[in-house]
N, CA, C and O atoms as a GROMACS GRO file, in nm:
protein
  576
    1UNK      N    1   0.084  -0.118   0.000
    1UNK     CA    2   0.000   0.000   0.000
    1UNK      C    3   0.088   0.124   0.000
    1UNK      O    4   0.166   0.151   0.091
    2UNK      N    5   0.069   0.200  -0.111
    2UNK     CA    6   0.110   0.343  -0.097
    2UNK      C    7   0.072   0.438  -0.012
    2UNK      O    8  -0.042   0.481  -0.030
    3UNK      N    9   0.146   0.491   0.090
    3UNK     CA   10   0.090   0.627   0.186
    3UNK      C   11   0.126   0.711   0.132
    3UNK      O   12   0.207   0.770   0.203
    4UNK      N   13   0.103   0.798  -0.038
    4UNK     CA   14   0.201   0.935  -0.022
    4UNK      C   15   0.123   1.069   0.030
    4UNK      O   16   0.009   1.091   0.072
    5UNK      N   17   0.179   1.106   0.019
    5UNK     CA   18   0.057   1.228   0.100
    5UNK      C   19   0.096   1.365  -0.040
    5UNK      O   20   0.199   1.411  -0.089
    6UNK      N   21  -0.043   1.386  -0.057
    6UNK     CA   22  -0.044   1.580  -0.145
    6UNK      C   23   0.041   1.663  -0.064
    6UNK      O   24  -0.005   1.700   0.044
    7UNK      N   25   0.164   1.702  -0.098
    7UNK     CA   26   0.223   1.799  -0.058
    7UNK      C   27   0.175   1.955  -0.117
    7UNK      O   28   0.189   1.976  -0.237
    8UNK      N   29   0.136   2.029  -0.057
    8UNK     CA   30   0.069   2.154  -0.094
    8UNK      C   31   0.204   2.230  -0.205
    8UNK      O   32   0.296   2.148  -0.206
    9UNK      N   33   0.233   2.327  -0.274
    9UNK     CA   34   0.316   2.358  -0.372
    9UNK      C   35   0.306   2.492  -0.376
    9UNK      O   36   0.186   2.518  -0.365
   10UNK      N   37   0.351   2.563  -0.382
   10UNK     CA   38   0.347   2.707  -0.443
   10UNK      C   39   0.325   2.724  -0.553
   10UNK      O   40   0.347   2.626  -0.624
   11UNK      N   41   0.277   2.839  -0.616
   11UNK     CA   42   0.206   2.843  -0.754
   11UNK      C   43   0.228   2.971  -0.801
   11UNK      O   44   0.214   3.058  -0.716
   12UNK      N   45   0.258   3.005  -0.906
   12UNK     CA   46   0.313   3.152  -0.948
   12UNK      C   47   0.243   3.187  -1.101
   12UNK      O   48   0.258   3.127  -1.208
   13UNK      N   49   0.173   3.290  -1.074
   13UNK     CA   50   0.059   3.307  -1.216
   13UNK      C   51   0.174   3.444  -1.258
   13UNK      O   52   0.204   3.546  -1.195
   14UNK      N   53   0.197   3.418  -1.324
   14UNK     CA   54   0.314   3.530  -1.440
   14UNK      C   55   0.224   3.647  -1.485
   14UNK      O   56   0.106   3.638  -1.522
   15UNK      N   57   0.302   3.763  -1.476
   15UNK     CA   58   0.182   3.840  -1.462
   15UNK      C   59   0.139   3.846  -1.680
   15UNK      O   60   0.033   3.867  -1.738
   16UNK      N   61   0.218   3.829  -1.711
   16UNK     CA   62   0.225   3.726  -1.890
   16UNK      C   63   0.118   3.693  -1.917
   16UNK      O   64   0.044   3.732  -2.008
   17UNK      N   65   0.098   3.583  -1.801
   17UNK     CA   66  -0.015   3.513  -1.819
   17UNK      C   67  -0.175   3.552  -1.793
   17UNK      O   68  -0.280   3.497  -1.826
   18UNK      N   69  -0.143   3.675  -1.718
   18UNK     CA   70  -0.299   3.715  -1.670
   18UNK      C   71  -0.407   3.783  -1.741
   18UNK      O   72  -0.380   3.900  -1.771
   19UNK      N   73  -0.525   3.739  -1.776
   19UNK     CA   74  -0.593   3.837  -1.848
   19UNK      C   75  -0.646   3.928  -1.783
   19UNK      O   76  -0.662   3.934  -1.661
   20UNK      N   77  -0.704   4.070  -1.933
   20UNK     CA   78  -0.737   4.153  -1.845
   20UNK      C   79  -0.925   4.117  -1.937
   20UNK      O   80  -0.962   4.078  -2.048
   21UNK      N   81  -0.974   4.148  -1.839
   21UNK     CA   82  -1.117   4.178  -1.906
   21UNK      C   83  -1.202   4.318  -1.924
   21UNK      O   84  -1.144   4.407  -1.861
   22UNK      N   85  -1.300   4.360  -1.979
   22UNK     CA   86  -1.327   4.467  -1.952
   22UNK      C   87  -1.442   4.467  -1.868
   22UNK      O   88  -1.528   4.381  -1.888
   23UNK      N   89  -1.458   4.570  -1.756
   23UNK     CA   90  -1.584   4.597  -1.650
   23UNK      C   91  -1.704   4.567  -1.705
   23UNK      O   92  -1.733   4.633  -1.805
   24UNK      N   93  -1.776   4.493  -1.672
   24UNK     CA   94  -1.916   4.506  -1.761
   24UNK      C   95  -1.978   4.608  -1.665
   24UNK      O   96  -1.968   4.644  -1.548
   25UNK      N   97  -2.100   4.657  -1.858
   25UNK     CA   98  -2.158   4.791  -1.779
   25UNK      C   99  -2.293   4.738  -1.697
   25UNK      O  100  -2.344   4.836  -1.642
   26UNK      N  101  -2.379   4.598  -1.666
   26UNK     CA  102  -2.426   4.606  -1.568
   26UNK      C  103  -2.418   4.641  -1.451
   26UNK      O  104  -2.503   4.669  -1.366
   27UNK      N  105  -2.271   4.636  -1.450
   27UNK     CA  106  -2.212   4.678  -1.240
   27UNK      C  107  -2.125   4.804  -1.264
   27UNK      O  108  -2.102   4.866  -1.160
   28UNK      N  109  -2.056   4.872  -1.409
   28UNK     CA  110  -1.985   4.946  -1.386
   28UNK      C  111  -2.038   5.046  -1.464
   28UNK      O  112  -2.108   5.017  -1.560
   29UNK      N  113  -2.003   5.199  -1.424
   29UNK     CA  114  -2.018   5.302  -1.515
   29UNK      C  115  -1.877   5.356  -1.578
   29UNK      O  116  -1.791   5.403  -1.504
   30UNK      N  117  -1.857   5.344  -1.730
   30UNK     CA  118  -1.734   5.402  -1.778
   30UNK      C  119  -1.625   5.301  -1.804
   30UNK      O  120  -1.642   5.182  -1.780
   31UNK      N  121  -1.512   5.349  -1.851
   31UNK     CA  122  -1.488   5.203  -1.884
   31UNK      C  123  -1.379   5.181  -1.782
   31UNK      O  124  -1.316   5.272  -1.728
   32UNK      N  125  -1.363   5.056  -1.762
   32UNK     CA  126  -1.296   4.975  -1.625
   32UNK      C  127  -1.238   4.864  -1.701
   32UNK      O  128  -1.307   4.810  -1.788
   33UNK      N  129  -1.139   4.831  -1.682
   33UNK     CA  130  -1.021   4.678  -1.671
   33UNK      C  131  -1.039   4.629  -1.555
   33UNK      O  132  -1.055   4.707  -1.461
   34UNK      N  133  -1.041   4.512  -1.537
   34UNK     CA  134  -1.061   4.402  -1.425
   34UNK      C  135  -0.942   4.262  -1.524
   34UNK      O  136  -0.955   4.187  -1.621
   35UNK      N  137  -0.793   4.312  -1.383
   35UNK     CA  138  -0.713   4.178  -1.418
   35UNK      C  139  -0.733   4.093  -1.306
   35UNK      O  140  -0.698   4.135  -1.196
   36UNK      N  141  -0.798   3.946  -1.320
   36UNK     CA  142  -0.841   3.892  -1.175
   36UNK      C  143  -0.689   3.821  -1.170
   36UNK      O  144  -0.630   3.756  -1.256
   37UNK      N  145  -0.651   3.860  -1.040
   37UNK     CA  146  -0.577   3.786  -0.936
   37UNK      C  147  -0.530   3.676  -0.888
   37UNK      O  148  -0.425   3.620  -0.920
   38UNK      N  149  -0.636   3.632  -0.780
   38UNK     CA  150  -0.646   3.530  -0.730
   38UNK      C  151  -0.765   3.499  -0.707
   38UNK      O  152  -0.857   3.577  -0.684
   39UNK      N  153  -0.769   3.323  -0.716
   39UNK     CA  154  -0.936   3.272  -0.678
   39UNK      C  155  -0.928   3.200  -0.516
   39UNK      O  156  -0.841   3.138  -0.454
   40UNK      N  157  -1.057   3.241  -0.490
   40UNK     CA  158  -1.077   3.147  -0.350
   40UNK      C  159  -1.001   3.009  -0.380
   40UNK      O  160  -0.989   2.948  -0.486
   41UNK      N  161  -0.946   2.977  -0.234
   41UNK     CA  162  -0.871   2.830  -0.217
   41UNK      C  163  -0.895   2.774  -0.109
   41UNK      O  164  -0.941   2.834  -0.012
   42UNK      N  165  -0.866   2.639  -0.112
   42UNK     CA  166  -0.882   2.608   0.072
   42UNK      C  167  -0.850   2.650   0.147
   42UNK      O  168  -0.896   2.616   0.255
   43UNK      N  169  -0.738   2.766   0.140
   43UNK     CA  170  -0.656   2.780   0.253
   43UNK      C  171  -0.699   2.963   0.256
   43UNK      O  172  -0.704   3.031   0.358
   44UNK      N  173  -0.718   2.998   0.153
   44UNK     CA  174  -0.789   3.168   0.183
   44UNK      C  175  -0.911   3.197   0.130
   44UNK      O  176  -0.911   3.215   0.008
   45UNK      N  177  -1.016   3.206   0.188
   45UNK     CA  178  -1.152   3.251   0.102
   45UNK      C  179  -1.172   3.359   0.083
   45UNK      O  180  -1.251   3.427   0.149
   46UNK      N  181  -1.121   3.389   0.010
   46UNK     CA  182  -1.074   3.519  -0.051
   46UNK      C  183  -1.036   3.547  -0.253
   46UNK      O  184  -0.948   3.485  -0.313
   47UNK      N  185  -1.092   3.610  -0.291
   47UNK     CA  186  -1.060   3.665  -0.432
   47UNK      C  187  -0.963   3.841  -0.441
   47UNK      O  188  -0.966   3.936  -0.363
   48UNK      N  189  -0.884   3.820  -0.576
   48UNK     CA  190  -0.823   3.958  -0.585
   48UNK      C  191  -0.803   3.997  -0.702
   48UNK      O  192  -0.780   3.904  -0.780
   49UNK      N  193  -0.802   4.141  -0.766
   49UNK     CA  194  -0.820   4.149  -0.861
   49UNK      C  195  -0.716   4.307  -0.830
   49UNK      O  196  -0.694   4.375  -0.730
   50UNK      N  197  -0.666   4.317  -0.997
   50UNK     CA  198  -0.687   4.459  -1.008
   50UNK      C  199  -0.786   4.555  -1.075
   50UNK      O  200  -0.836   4.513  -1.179
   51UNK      N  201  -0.816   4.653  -1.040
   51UNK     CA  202  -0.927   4.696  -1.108
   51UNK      C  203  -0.877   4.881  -1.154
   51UNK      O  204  -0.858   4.982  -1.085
   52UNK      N  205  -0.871   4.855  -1.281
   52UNK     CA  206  -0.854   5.028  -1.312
   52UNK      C  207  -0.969   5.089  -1.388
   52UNK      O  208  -1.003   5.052  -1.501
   53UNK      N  209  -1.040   5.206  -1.304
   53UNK     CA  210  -1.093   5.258  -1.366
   53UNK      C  211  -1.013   5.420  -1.421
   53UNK      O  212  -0.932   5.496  -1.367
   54UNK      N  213  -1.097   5.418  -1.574
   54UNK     CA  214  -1.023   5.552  -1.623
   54UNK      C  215  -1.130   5.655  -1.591
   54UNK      O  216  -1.253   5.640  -1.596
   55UNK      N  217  -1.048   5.780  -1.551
   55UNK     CA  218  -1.134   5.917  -1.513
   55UNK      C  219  -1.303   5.924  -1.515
   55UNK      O  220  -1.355   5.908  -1.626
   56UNK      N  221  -1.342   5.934  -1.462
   56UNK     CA  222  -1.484   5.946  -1.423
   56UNK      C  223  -1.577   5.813  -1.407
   56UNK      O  224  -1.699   5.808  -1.387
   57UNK      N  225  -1.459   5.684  -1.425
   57UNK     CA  226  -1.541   5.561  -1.398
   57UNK      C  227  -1.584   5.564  -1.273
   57UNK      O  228  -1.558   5.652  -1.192
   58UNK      N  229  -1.679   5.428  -1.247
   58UNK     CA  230  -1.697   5.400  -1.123
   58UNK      C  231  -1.755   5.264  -1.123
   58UNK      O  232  -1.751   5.189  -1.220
   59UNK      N  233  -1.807   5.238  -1.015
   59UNK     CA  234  -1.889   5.086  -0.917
   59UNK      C  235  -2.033   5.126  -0.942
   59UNK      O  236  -2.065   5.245  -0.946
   60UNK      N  237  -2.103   5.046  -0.955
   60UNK     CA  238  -2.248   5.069  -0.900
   60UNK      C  239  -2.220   5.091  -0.790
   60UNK      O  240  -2.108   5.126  -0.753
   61UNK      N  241  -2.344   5.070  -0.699
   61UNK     CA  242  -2.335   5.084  -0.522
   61UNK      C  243  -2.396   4.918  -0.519
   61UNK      O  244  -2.472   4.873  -0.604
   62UNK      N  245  -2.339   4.836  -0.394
   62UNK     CA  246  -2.303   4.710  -0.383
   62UNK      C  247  -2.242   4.680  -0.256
   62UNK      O  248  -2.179   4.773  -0.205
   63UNK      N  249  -2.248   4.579  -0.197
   63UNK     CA  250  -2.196   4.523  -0.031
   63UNK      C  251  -2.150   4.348  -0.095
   63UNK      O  252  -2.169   4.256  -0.175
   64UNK      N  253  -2.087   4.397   0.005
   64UNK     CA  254  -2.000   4.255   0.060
   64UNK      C  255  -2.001   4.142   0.175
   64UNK      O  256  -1.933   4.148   0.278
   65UNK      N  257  -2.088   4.038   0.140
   65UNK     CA  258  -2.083   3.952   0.247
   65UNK      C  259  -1.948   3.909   0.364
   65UNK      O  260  -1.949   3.863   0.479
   66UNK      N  261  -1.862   3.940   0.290
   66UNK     CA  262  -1.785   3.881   0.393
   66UNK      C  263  -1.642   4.039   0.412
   66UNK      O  264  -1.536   4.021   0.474
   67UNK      N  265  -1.672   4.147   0.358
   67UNK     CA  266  -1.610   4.291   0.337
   67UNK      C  267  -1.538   4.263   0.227
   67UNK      O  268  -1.540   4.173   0.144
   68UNK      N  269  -1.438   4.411   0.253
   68UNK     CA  270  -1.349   4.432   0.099
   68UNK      C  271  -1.278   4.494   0.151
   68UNK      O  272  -1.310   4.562   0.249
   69UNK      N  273  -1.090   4.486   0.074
   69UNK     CA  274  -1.041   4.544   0.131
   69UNK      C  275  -0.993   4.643  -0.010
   69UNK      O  276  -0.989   4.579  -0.115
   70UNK      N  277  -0.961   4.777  -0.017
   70UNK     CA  278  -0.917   4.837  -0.144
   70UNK      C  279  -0.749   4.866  -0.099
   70UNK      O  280  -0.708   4.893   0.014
   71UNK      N  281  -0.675   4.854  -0.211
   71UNK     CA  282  -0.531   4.911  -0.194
   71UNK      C  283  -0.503   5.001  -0.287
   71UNK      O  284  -0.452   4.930  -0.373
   72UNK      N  285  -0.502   5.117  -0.330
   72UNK     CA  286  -0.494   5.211  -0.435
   72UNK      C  287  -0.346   5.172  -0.478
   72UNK      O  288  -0.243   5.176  -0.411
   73UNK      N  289  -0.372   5.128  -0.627
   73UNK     CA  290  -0.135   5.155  -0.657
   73UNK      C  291  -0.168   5.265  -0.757
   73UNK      O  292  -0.063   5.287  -0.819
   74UNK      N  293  -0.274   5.352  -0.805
   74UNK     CA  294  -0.223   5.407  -0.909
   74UNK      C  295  -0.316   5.566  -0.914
   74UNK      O  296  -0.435   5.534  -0.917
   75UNK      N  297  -0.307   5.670  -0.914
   75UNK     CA  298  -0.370   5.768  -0.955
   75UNK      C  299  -0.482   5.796  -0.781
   75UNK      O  300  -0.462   5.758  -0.666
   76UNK      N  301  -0.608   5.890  -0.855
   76UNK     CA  302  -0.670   5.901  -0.753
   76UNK      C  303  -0.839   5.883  -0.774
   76UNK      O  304  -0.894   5.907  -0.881
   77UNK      N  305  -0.909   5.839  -0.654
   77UNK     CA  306  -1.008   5.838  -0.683
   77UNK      C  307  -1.100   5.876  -0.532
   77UNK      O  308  -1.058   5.946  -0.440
   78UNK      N  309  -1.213   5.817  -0.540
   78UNK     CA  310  -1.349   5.820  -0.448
   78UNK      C  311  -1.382   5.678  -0.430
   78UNK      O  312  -1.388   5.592  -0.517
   79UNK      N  313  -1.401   5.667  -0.304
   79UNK     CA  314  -1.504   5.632  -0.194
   79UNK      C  315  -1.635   5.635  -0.143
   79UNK      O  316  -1.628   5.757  -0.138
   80UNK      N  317  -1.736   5.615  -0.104
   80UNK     CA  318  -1.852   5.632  -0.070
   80UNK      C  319  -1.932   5.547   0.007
   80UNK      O  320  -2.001   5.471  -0.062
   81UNK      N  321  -1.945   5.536   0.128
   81UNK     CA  322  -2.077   5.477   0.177
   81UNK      C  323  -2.189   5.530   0.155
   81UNK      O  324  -2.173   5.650   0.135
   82UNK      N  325  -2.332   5.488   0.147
   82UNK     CA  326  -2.432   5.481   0.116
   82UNK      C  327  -2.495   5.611   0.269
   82UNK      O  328  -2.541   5.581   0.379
   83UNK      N  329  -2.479   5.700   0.230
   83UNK     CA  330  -2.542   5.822   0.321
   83UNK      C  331  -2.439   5.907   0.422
   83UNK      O  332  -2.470   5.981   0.516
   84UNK      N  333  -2.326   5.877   0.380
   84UNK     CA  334  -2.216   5.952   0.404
   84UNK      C  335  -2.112   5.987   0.267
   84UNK      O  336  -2.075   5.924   0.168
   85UNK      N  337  -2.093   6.107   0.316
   85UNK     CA  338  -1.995   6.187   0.234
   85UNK      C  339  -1.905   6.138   0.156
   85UNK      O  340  -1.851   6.065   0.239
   86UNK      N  341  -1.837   6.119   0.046
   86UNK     CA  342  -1.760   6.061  -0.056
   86UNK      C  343  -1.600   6.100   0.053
   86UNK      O  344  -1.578   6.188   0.137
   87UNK      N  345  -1.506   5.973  -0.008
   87UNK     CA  346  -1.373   6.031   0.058
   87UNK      C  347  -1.279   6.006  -0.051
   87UNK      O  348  -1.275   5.900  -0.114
   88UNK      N  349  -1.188   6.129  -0.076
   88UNK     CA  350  -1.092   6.129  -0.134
   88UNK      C  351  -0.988   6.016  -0.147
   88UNK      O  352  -0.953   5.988  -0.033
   89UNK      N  353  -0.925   5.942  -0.234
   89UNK     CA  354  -0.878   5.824  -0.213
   89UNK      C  355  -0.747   5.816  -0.338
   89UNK      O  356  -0.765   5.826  -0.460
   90UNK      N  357  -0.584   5.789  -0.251
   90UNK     CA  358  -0.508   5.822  -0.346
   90UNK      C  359  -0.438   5.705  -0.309
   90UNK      O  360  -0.476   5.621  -0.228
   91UNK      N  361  -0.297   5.705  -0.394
   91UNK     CA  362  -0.205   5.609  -0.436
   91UNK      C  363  -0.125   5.580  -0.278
   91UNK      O  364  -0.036   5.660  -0.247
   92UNK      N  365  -0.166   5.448  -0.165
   92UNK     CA  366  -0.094   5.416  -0.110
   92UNK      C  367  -0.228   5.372   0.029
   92UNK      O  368  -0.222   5.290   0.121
   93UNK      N  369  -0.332   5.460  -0.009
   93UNK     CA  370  -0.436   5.451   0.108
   93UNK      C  371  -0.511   5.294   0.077
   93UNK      O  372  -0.550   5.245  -0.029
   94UNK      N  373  -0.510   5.252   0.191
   94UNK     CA  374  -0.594   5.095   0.247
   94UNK      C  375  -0.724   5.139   0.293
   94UNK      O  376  -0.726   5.232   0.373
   95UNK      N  377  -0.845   5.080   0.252
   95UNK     CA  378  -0.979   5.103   0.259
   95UNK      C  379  -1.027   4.952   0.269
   95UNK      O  380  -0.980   4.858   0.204
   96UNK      N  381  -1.148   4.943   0.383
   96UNK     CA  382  -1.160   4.849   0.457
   96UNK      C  383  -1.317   4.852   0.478
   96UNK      O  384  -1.371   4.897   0.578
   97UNK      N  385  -1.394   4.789   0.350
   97UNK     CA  386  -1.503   4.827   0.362
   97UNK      C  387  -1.592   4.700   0.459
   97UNK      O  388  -1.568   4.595   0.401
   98UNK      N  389  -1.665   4.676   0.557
   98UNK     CA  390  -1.707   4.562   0.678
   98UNK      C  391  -1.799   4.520   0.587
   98UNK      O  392  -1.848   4.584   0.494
   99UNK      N  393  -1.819   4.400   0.622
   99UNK     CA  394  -1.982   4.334   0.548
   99UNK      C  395  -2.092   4.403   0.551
   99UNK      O  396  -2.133   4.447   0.658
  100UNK      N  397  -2.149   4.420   0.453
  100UNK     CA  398  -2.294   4.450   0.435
  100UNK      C  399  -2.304   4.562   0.437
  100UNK      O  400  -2.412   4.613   0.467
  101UNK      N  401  -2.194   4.638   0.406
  101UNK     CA  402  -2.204   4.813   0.418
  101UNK      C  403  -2.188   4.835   0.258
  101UNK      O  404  -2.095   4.800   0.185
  102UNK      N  405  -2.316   4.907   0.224
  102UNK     CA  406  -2.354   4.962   0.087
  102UNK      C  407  -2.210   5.068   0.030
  102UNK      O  408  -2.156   5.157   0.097
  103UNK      N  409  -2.184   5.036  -0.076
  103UNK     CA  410  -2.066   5.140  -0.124
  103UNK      C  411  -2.025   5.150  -0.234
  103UNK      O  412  -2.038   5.041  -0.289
  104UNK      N  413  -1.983   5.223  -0.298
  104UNK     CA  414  -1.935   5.243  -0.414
  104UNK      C  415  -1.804   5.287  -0.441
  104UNK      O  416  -1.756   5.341  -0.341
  105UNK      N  417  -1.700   5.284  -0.569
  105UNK     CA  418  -1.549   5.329  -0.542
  105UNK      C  419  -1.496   5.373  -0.702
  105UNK      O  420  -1.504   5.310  -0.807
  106UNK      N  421  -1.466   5.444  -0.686
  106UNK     CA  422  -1.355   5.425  -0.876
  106UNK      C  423  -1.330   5.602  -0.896
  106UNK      O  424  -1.368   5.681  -0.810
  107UNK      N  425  -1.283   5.631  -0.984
  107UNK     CA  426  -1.160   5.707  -1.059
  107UNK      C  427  -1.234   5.849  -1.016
  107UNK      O  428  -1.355   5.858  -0.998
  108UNK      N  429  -1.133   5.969  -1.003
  108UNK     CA  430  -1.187   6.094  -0.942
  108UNK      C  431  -1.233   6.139  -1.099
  108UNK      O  432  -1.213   6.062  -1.193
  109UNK      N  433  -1.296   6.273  -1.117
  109UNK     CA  434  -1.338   6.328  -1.243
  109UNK      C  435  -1.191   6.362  -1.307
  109UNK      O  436  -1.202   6.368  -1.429
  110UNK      N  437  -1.088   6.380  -1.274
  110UNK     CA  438  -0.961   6.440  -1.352
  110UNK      C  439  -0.861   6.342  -1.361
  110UNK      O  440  -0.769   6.376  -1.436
  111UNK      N  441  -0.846   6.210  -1.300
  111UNK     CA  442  -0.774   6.117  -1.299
  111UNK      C  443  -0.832   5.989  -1.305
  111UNK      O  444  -0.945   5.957  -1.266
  112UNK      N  445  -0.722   5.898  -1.370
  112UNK     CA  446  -0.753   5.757  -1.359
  112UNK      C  447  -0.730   5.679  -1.217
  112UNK      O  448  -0.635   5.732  -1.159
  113UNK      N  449  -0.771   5.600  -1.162
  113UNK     CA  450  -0.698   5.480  -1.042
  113UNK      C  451  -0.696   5.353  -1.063
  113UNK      O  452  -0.760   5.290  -1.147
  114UNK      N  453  -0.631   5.320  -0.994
  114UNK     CA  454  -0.625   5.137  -1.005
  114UNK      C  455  -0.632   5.091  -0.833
  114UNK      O  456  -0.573   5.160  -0.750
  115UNK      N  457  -0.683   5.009  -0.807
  115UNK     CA  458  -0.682   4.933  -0.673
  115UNK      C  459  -0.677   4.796  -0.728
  115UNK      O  460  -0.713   4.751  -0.837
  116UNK      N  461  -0.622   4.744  -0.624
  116UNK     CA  462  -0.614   4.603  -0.593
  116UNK      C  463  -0.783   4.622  -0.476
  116UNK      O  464  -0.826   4.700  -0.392
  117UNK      N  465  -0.816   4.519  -0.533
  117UNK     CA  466  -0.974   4.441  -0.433
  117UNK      C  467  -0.934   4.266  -0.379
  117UNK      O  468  -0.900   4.162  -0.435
  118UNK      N  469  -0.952   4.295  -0.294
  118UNK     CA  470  -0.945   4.153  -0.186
  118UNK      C  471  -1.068   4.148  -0.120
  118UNK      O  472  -1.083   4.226  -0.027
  119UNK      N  473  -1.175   4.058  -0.154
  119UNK     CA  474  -1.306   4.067  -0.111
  119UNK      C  475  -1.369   3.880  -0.083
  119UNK      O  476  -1.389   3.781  -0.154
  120UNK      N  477  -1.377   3.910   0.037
  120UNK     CA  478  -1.412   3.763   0.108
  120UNK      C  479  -1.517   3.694   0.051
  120UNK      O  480  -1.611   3.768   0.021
  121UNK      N  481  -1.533   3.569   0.024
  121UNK     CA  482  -1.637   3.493  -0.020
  121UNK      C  483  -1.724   3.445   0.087
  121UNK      O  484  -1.653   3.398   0.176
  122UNK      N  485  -1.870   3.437   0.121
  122UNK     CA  486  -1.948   3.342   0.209
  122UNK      C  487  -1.951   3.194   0.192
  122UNK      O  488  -1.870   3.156   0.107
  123UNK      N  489  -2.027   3.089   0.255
  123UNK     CA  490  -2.080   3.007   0.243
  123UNK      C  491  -2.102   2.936   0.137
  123UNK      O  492  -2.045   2.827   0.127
  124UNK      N  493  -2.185   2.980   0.040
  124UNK     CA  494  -2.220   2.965  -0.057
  124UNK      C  495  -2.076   3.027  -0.254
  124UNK      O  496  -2.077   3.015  -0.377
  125UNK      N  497  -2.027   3.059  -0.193
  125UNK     CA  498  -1.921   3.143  -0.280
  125UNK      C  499  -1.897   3.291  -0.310
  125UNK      O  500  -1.801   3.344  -0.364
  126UNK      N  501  -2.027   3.352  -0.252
  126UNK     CA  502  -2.110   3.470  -0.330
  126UNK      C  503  -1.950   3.597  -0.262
  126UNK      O  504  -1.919   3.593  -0.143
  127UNK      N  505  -1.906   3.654  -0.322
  127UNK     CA  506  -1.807   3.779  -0.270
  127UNK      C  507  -1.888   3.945  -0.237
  127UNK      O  508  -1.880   4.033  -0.152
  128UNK      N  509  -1.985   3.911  -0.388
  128UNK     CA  510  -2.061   4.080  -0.387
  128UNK      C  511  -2.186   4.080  -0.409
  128UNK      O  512  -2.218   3.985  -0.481
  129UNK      N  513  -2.281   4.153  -0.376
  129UNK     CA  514  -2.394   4.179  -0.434
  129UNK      C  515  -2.384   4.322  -0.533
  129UNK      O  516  -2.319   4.423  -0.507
  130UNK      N  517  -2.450   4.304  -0.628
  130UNK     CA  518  -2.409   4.406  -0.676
  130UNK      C  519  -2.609   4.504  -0.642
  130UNK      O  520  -2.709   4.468  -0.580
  131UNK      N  521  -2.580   4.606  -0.709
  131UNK     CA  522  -2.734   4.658  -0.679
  131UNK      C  523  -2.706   4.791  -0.759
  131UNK      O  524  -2.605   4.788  -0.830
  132UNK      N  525  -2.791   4.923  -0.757
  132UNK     CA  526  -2.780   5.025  -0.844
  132UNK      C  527  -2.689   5.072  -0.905
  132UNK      O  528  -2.579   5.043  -0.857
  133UNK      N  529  -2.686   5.139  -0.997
  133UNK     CA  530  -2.596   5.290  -1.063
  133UNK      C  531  -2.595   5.383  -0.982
  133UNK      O  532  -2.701   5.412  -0.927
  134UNK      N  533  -2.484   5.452  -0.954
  134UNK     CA  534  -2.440   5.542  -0.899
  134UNK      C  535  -2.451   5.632  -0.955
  134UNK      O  536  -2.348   5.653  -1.019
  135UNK      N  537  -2.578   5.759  -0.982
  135UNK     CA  538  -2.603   5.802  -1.079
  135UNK      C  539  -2.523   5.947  -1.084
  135UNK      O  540  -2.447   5.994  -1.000
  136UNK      N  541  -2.567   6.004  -1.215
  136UNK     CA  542  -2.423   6.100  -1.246
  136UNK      C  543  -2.440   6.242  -1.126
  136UNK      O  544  -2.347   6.319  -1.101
  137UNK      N  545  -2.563   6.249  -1.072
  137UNK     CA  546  -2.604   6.341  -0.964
  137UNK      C  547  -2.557   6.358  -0.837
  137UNK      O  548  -2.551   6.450  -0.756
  138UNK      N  549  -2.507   6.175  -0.846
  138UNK     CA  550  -2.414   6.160  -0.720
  138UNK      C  551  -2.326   6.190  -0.706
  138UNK      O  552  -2.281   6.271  -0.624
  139UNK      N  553  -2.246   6.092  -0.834
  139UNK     CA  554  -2.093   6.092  -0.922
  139UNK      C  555  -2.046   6.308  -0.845
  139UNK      O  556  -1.974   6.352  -0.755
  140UNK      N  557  -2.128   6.364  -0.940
  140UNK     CA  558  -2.067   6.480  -0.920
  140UNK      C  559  -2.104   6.554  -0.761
  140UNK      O  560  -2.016   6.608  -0.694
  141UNK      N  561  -2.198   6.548  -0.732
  141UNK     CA  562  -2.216   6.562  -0.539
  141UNK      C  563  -2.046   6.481  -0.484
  141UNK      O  564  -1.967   6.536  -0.407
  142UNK      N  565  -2.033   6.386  -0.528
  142UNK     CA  566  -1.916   6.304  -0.493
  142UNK      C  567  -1.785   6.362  -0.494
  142UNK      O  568  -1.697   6.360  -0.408
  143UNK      N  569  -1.791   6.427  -0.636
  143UNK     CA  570  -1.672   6.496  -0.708
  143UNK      C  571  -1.619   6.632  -0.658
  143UNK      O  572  -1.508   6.681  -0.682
  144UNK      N  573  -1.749   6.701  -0.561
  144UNK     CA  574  -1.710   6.837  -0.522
  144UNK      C  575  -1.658   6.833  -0.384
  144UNK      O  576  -1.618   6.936  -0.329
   0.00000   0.00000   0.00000
C-alpha cells in the first residue's frame, strides 16, 4: 500500500499570463479593466483582482458579504458609503469596507486609479452583491 501524502506547492501566475477583461456595464459606469488575481482556495476565502478605472469611472453601489479590502497603486479616486460623504482616495491609502455596508469606489473626475480588491467569499461562494448605478447626480455631489 502506498501512503504518499499531497504535498501543498506554491504556484506563481506570471503576470504574462494574466488576463485583463473589460468591467461590464451592468455593475460598472465608464470604462474599467478588471485583471483577476487570485481565486478562493482552501486555505484563503478570498478573491483579488486589479481593477482600473479611467477618469470618471466607477462601481455601482453594492456590499460585501464577507467585506473588501481596497489598496490604491495608481492615480486618484473616491469612496462612498451609502449616506455619508464621498472620501478622497489616493495612491498608497488601504480602505476596509465591513460586510454588508452599501458602497461604491472608482476614478476621481480628472484622474484615472487602479486598486487592488481583496473581497471575502461566504458560504455559498457569493463575494458581492451588486445593486444600483451610482447616478451622475451623485458621481458629481461626490466629485465636489
Amino acid at each position: 500500500m502506498d501512503n504518499q501524502q499531497t504535498i501543498p506547492v506554491q504556484t506563481i501566475k506570471k503576470a504574462s499570463q494574466q488576463q485583463v477583461i473589460k468591467g461590464p456595464d451592468k455593475i460598472f459606469t465608464g470604462t474599467v479593466a478588471i485583471k483577476p488575481l487570485t481565486d478562493v482556495t482552501d486555505g484563503i476565502n478570498a478573491s483579488s483582482a486589479y481593477v482600473s478605472f479611467n477618469a470618471n469611472a466607477r462601481s455601482f453601489w453594492h456590499t460585501h458579504p464577507k467585506g473588501q479590502y481596497l489598496i490604491v497603486t495608481e492615480g486618484e479616486g473616491l469612496v462612498q458609503e451609502w449616506g455619508k460623504p464621498a472620501e478622497k482616495i489616493a495612491v498608497g491609502d488601504v480602505i476596509f469596507c465591513p460586510p454588508g455596508v452599501k458602497h461604491w469606489h472608482g476614478a476621481s473626475g480628472h484622474s484615472a486609479m487602479t486598486h487592488i480588491s481583496i473581497a471575502g467569499s461566504d458560504e455559498n461562494g457569493k463575494n458581492v452583491d451588486w445593486l444600483e448605478p451610482v447616478s451622475d447626480e451623485q458621481y458629481k455631489e461626490a466629485s465636489n
